[in-house]
C-alpha positions in Angstrom: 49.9 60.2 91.3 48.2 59.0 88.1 45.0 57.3 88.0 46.3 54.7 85.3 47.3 51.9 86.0 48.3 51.0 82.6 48.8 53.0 79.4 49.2 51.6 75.8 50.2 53.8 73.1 49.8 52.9 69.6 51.5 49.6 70.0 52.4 47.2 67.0 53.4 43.6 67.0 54.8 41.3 64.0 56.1 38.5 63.9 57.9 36.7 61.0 57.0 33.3 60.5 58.5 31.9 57.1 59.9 34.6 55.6 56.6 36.6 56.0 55.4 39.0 58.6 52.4 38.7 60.8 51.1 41.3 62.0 49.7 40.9 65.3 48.7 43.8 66.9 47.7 47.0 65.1 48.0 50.5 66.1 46.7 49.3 70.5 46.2 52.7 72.3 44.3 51.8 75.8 43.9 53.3 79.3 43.6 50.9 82.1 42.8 52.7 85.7 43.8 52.1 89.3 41.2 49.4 90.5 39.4 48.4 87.5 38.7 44.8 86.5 38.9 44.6 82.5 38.0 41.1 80.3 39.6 41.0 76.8 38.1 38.4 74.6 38.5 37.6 70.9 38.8 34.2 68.9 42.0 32.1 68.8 44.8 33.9 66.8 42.9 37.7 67.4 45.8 39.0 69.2 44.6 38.6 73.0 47.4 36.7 74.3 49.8 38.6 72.3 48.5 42.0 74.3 48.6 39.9 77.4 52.4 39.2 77.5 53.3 42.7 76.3 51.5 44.2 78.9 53.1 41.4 81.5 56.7 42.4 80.2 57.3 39.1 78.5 56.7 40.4 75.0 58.4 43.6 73.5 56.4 45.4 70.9 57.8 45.7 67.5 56.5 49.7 68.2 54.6 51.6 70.6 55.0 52.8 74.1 54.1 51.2 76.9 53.7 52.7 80.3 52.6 50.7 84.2 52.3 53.0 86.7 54.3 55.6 84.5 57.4 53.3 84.3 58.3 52.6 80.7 58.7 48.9 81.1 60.5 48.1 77.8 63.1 50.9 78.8 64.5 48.7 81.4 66.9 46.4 81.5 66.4 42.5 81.0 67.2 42.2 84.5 65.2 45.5 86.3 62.3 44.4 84.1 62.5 40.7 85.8 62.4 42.7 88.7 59.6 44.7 87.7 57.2 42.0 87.7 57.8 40.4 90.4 57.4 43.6 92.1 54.4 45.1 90.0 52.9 41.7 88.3 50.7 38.2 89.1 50.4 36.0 87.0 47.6 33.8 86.6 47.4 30.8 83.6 44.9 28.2 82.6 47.4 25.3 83.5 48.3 25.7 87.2 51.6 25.2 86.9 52.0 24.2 90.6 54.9 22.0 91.5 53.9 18.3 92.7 56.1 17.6 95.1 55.4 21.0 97.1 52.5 21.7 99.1 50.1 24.2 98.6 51.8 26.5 101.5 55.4 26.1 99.7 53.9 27.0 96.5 52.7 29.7 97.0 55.8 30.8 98.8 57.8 30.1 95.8 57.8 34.1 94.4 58.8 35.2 97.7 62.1 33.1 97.5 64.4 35.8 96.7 62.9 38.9 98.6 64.6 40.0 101.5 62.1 39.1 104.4 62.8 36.4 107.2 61.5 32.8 107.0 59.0 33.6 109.1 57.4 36.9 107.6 57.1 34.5 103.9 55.4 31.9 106.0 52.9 33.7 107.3 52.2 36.0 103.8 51.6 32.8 102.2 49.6 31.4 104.9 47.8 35.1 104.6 47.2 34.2 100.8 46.2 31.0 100.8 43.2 32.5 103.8 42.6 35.0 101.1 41.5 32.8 98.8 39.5 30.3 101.2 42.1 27.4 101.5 43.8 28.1 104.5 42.5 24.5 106.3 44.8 22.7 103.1 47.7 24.3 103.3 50.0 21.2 103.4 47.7 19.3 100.7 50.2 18.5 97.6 48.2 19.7 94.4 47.3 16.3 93.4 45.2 16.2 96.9 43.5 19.3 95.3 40.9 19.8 92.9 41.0 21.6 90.1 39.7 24.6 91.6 41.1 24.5 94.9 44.8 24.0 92.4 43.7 27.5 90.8 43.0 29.3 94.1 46.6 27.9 95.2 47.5 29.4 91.6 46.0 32.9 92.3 47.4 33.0 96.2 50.7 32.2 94.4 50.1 35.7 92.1 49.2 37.8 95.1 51.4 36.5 97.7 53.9 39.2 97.0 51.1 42.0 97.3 51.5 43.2 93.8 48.9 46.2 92.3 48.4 44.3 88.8 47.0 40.6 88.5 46.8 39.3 84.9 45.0 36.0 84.3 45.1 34.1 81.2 42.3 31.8 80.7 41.8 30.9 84.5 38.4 29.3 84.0 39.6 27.8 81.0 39.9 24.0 82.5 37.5 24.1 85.4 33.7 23.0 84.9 31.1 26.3 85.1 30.3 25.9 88.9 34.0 26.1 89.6 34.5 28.6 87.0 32.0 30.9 88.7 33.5 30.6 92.1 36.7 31.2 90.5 35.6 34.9 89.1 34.0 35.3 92.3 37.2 35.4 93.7 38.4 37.8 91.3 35.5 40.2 92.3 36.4 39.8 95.6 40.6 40.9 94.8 39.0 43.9 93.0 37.1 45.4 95.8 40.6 45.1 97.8 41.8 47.2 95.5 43.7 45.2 92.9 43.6 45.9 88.7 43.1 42.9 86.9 43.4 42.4 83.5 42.1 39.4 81.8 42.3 37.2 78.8 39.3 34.9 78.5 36.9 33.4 75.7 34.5 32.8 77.7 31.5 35.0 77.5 30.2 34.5 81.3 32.9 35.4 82.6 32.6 39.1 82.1 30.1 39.2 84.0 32.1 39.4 86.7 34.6 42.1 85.1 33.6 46.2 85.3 34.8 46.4 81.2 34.7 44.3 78.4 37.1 44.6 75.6 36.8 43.0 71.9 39.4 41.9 70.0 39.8 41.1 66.3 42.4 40.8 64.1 44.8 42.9 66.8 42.3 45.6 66.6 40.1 46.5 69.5 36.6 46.4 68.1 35.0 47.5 71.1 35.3 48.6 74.7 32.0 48.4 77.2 31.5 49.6 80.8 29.2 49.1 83.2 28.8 44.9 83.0 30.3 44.5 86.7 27.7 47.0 88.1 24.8 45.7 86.9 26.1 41.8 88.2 26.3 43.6 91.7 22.9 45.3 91.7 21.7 42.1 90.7 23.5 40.1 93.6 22.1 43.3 96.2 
């Protein structure tokens, strides 16, 4: 079985925007492996969030191939690549997007709603999430009961619930003050030693601290591509 977890292979995006192309993306080739936890920052409008919803199967390339797990996700069909992520994919965004009128507990149930398991067996994996991520004594809170940060954990219990092997998170800290923020990549630490690959998009330099690779981005190029950040975090912390 291969040790990547994803596999990007001279991928190009444009878009056209008034009769012009954009080019977003140029020439990506990237290896992701099994496990790791990998940052990508750049300024606004340097082609991070474009990579992001490629690599979440939201966003065909105009050219490239792109490969999770091996499965060539942009040679499925709309509805076997909707599939896909469910399956394969968590998704993780600045804005909660939590429903208000639903508790934390039916929230995060909400991507188990069309598996095949018994009422019971989605209870209790979203009451196993929500433990996961240190909330499980407000489960029946409704988000506006929540903080901001206790929202985001419901947010991240919501992208795990379903036990996928690839969490991306766009901006997570992005609306939460730094002591929050922290805890928050904590967390994420804590999904990577379980074993989970996380990929994600942030501008905010502290955070990858917390990640084992840094990735540059400019102008849709990569400009550079670090190891070794998470190690040193942990030494520190031991």
């Amino acid at each position: 079985m291969s040790e990547i977890m994803i596999s990007l292979r001279d991928i190009k995006k444009v878009y056209k925007s008034m009769g012009e192309e954009v080019q977003a993306l140029h020439s990506i080739t990237l290896d992701i492996k099994k496990g790791e936890s990998v940052s990508v920052m750049g300024h606004s409008g340097s082609g991070k969030s474009t990579l992001l919803s490629i690599i979440g199967a939201l966003n065909p390339p105009t050219s490239g191939i792109i490969e999770i797990d091996g499965i060539d996700i942009y040679k499925l069909s709309q509805e076997r690549r909707a599939d896909f992520r469910r399956e394969y994919l968590g998704f993780v965004f600045q804005q909660f997007q939590l429903i208000p009128y639903l508790t934390a507990h039916e929230n995060v149930m909400l991507p188990l709603t069309t598996t095949k398991r018994s009422k019971k067996e989605k209870w209790e994996m979203a009451e196993d999430a929500l433990q996961r991520v240190g909330l499980a004594n407000k489960m029946k809170r409704l988000p506006n009961q929540l903080s901001g940060g206790e929202q985001e954990r419901v947010a991240i219990a919501r992208a795990i619930v379903n036990a996928p092997p690839l969490l991306l998170a766009d901006e997570p800290t992005g609306s939460l003050d730094t002591k929050t923020g922290d805890e928050i990549m904590e967390l994420f630490q804590k999904l990577r030693e379980d074993g989970l690959t996380i990929l994600m998009v942030t501008h905010n330099p502290d955070n990858t601290r917390y990640m084992g690779r840094t990735i540059m981005v400019k102008d849709g190029r990569i400009l550079s591509d670090q190891e070794g950040v998470l190690q040193m975090v942990s030494n520190k912390k031991n």
